[in-house]
N, C-alpha and C positions, 0 to 999 in steps of 0.2 A: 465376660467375653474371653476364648480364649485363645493364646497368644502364640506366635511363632517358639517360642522359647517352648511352650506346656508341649506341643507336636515333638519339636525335637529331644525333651526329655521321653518322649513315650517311643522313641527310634530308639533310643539309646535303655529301655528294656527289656529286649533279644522275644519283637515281636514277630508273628506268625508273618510269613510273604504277602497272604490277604492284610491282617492286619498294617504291613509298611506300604502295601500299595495307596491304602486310607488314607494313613498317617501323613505321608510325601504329596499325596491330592491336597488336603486338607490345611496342609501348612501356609498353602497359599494366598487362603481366604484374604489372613489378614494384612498382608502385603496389597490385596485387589483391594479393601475398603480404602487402604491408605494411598489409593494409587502410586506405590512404591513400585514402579514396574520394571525395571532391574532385576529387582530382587524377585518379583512376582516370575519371571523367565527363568532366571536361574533354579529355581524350584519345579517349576513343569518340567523343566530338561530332564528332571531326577525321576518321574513318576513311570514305574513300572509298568509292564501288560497288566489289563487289570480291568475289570469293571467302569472304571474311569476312565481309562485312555483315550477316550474319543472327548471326552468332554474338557481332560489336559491337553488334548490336542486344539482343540477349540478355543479352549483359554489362551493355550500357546501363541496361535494366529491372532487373536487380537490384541495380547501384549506388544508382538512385533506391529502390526501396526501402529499403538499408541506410540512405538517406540519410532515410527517413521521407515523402518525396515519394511518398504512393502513388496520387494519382489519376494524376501523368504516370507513373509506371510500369504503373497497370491499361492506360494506354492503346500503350504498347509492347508489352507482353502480349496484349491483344488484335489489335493489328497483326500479331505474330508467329504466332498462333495461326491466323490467317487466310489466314497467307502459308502455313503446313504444320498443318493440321489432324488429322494423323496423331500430332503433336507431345505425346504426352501429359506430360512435362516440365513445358513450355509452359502445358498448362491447366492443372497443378497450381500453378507457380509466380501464375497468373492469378487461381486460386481461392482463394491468398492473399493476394495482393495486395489483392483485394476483401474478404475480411474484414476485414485492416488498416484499410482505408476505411471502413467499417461503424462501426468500432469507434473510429476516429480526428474521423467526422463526427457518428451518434448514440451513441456508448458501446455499442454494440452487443456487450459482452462472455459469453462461456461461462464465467462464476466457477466450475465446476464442474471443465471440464475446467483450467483454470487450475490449480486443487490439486490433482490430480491430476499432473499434470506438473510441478510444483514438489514433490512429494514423493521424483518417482524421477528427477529432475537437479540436477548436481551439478557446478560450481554453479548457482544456481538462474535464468538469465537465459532468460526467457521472451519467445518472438517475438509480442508485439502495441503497440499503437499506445498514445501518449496521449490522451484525452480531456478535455476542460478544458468542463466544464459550465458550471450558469450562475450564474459568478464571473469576477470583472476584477481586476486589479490595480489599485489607487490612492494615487496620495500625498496624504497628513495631512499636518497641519503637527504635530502631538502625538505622532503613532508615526511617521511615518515613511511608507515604501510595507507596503500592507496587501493581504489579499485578502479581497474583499466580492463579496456576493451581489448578482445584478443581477435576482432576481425571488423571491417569496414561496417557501418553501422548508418542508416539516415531517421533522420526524424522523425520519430514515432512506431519506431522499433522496441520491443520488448526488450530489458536490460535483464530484468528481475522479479522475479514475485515471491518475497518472501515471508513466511508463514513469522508471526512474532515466535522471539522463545520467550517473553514471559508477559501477558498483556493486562490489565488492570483498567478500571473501568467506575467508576463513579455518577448513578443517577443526576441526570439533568435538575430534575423537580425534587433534589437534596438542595435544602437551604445550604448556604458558606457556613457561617456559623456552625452548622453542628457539624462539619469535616472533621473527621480527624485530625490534630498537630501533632508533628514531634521536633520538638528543639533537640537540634545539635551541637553542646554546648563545646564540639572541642572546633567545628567549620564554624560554628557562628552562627548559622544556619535554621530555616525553619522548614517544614517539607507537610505538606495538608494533602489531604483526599487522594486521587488515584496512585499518585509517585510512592504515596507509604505503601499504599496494596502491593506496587509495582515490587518494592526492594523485598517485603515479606516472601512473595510468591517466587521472587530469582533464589532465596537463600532457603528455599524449602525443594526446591527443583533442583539444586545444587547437591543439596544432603543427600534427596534420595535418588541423583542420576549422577553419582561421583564423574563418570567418565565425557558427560557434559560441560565440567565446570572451566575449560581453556576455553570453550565460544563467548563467554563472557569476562574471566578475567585476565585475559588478553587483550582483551577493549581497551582503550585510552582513560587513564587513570592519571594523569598528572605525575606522574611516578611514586604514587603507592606501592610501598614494599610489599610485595606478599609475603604471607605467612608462608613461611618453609618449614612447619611440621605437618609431615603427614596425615599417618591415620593414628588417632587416640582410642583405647578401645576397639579396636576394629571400624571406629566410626569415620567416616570423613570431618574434616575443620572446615569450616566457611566463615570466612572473613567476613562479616556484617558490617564493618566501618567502608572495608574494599568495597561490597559492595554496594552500600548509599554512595560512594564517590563513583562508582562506575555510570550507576542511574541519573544521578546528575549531570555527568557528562553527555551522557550517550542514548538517554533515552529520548522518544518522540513523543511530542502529542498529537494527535492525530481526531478527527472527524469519523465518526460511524462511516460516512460515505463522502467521498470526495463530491460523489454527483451531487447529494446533495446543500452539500456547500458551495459546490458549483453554480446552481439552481438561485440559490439565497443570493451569491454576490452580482450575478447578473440581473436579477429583480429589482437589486438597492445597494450598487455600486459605494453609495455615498454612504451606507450603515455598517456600522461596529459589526466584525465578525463576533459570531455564537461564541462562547467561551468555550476552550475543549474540557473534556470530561476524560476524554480515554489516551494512552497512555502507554508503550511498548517498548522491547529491547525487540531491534532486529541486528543482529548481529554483522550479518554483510552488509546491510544498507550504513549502519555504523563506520564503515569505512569508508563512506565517499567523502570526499574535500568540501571544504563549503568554499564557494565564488560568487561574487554575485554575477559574474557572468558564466552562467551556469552554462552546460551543455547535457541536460538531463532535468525532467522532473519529474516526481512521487507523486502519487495518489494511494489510498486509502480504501479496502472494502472491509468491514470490519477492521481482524487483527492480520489482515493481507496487506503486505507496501506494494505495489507496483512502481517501477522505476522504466521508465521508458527515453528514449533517446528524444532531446526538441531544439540540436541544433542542425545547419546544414549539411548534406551529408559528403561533401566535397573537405568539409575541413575533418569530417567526425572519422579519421582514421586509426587502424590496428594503434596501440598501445597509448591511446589519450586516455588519461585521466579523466576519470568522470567524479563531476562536481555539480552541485545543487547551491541557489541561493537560499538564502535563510529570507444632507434632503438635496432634491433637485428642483433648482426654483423654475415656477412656467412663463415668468418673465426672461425673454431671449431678443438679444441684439447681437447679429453675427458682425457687427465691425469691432463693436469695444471687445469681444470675445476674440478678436481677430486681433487686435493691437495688443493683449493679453499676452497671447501666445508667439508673438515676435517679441517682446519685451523678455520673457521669459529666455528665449531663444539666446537670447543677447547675455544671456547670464553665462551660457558656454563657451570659454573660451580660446576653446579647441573643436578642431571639424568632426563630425559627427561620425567621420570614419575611423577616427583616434578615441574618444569619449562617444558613449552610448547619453542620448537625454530623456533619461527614464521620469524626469519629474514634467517632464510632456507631456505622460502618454494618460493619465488621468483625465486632466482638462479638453486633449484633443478628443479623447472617446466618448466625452460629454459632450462638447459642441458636435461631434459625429449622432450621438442618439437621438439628440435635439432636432438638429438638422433632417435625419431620417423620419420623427415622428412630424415635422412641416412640412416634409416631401418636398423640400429644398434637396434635389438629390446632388446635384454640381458639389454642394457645400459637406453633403454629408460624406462623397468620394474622395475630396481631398481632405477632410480630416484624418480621413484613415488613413491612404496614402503617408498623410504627415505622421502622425502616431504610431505605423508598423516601420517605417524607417527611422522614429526616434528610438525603440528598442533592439534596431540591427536587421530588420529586415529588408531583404534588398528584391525589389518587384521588378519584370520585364515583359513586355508583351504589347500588342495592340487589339488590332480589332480580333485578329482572327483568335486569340487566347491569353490567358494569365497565368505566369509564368513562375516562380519563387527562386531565386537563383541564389541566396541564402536565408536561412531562419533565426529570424531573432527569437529573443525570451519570450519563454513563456508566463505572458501575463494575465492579470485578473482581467476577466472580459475580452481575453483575443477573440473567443467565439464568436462572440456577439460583435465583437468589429469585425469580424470576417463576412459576417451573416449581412451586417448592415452595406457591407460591402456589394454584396450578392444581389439585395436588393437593388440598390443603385443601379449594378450593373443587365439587371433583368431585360429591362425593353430595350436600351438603347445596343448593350453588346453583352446577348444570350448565350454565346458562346466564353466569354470571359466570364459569366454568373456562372457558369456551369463548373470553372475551375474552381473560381471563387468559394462554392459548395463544396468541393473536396477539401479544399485546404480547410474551412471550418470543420470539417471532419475530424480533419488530419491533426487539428487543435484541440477537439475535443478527446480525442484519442490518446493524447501527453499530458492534458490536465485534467480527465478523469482516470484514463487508464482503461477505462473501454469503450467500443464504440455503439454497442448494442440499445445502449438507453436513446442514441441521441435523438432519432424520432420522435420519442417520448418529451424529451424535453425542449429541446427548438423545434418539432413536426408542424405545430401548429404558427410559428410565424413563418415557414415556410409556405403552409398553404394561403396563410394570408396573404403574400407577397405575391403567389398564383392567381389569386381569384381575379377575373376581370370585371372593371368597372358595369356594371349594367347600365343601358341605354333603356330609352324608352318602348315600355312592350315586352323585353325580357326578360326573365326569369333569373332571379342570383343563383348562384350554386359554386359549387366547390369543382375545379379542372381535377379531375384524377388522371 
């Protein structure tokens, strides 16, 4: 096979114009097998009129896009389209190119088609752009560099959709056992399956996109010295100890899909989450504070973070900080369940407007599920009531509506407490089910990150909650 090096000694003697237009095409190749694409640009840049030029030209536009450059790649795209309009390649390649742009300048995303394609690829690395909404980076003198909002923002606003830069992924149905280890005998340390893919894959993305390597070793390092030689060789240095300390700080794990982790904990609140397998640096999302009174949460499609606003949008103003936190038995009696949860209650020893009682909101949305499935609905309203004001949320309204006046956390199973809510609230006050359904929306929307599935996966206890009871002589059926 031959090599960048063999091209450029054949430049170097004093070939024919045809023969360098060759030469300078062809040196390429093997930068494109190694997906070095840096280097792979800087080489088309050089290739003459020529035989080849439409086809350097072509290469050229897809490099920049691999490189996330998509408006100067729309505009090689549309150059080439111009030049052979016959090309349909060409306007396909164009027609992406321009979503990337869509999507990379307003957030212009298909959540929809996203989960879908992230269900049936494997692994799950999905071709679209970053979007960086409206949030900045800034340095504290108290935390440190932080990422804050740079305009009024409410609850289940788009923060972020950030494409990972480096993502790693380990089959489900891989035994433990045969993982990969690597001890770290100078941390102490040991690092099995996707994390070792993870640091491999950053310090090879490093070497060959030198001018990448500050999104990552500007991360939080516990103060790792960097290496301060430059280039050896012509070649870049990458710090491989820097970077397993980076990955251990700073990397995520993460779920294929949020939704369908979403799906599992609302099924079987009381079971072990799936073990994660997959595994990423996202750079910006890297910068949010951890709190456990968060005012923002992530979600997952593939190797895309969605970061969306989930607290009230009265406190969520210009330059806050945004931060993230880090069996059911069919024997039921709603009084000892009831002495339960005042007993509990009594363990706080501060008012609920000072201290949040998050170790509530489990038990309460169990006696709420309960309650809902014995069509005790009195019991199954005020559990939730009780449970969305043990994690901060504050409710107002009566007959005529339901009101949210501010947003607590977002928790496992708000949906389904909203839902259950919804229900409750259906025959007696239709018009407060009706809010009740937006806000489980509006919940599903900050803890998966889109709202397109939701039909799909609560649709059907919604219709249930529609259907009326049949009487005698009539027909069941489903209200559409």
């Amino acid at each position: 096979m031959l090599t960048n090096n063999t091209y450029s000694k054949g430049l170097e003697c004093s070939p024919t114009e045809e023969e360098t237009h060759y030469l300078l095409y062809y040196r390429g190749w093997p930068s494109s097998r190694s997906m070095n694409w840096m280097h792979l640009c800087e080489i088309l840049n050089a290739v003459q009129t020529g035989p080849k030029s439409d086809k350097a030209l072509r290469g050229k536009a897809q490099t920049l896009y691999r490189l996330k450059r998509f408006r100067k790649s729309c505009e090689l795209f549309t150059k080439l389209c111009k030049k052979h309009p016959e090309d349909i390649s060409a306007k396909n390649n164009l027609r992406e190119a321009i979503a990337r742009l869509a999507e990379q300048n307003k957030g212009g995303y298909n959540f929809g088609k996203m989960q879908e394609k992230a269900s049936k690829t494997y692994p799950p690395l999905l071709d679209h752009a970053t979007w960086i909404g409206p949030v900045t980076v800034r340095q504290t003198k108290s935390q440190g560099r932080v990422l804050c909002t740079t305009e009024a923002v409410k609850g289940g606003d788009l923060l972020l959709c950030e494409k990972a830069f480096a993502y790693a992924t380990e089959h489900p149905s891989k035994p433990r056992w045969s993982s990969t280890l690597h001890v770290n005998s100078e941390a102490r340390t040991t690092t099995r399956g996707g994390q070792l893919a993870l640091a491999s894959s950053i310090i090879e993305k490093l070497y060959k996109t030198p001018p990448l390597a500050a999104a990552i070793t500007n991360l939080h390092s516990l103060g790792f010295k960097q290496v301060s030689t430059g280039l050896v060789d012509g070649k870049p240095v990458v710090d491989t100890f820097q970077v397993a300390r980076i990955v251990s700080l700073d990397s995520f794990g993460s779920p294929t899909s949020s939704r369908g982790d979403h799906t599992y904990n609302a099924r079987d609140a009381s079971g072990s989450p799936e073990r994660l397998h997959n595994c990423g640096i996202w750079p910006y999302a890297s910068m949010i504070n951890h709190s456990c009174m968060s005012n923002a949460h992530r979600a997952f499609i593939g190797d895309m973070m969605i970061i969306r606003a989930a607290t009230d949008p009265r406190k969520h103003r210009p330059d806050n900080v945004i931060a993230m936190a880090l069996e059911k038995s069919s024997e039921y009696s709603h009084n000892p369940a009831k002495m339960l949860i005042e007993r509990l209650t009594e363990t706080y020893p501060h008012p609920l407007e000072q201290v949040l009682r998050l170790g509530l909101w489990e038990p309460l949305t169990l006696i709420a599920g309960v309650s809902d499935s014995l069509k005790q609905q009195n019991e199954a309203m005020e559990a939730v009531g009780q449970a969305l004001a043990a994690v901060g949320f504050v409710l107002e309204g009566g007959v005529e509506g339901l009101l949210v006046k501010k947003w607590g956390l977002a928790m496992d199973n708000l949906v389904v407490a909203w839902i259950i809510l919804w229900r409750s609230l259906l025959e007696v006050a239709p018009e407060r089910a009706k809010q009740a359904e937006r806000y489980a929306r509006i919940a599903y929307l900050i803890c998966v990150g889109a709202e397109e599935s939701f039909d799909a996966t609560y649709g059907m206890s919604l219709k249930v909650a529609h259907e009326p009871h049949a009487e005698e002589g009539q027909v069941e059926g489903w209200v559409v």
